[in-house]
C-alpha positions, 0 to 999 in steps of 0.5 A, spaced: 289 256 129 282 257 131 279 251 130 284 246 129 287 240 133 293 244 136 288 250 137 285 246 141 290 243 145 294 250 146 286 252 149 286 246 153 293 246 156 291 254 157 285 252 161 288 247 165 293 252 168 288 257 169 283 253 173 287 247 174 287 240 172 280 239 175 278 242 170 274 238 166 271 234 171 268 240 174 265 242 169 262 236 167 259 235 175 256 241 173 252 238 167 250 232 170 247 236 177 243 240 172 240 234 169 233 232 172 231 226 168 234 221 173 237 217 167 238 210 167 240 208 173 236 212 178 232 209 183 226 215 182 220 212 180 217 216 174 211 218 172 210 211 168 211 207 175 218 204 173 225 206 176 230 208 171 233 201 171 226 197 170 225 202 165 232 201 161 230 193 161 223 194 159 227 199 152 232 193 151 227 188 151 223 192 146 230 194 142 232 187 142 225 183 139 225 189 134 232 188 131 234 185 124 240 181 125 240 173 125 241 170 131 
């Protein structure tokens, strides 16, 4: 059943039991700690000498005056 939708539920349901119901969560912190981009919503001042949220501004901006759709 390997790669099916009730494979994958049976290993979810494995998982949890062996590990916990956390489970899931834990591996995702574990993810998102290794990251060192900082993401949108850092306040780290990058290289450019703009926070993650000035830097997400100034992107939109540029992908909104660039869009196709009428207004």
């Amino acid at each position: 059943m390997s790669g099916t939708k009730s494979g994958g539920q049976k290993t979810r349901d494995t998982n949890i039991k062996r590990h916990g119901a956390d489970y899931y969560a834990k591996i995702g912190a574990v993810g998102g700690k290794k990251g060192t981009t900082g993401g949108f919503a850092s306040n780290k001042v990058g290289a450019d000498g703009l926070t993650g949220k000035e830097r997400a501004r100034v992107t939109g901006r540029k992908g909104g005056q660039l869009s196709k759709r009428t207004k």
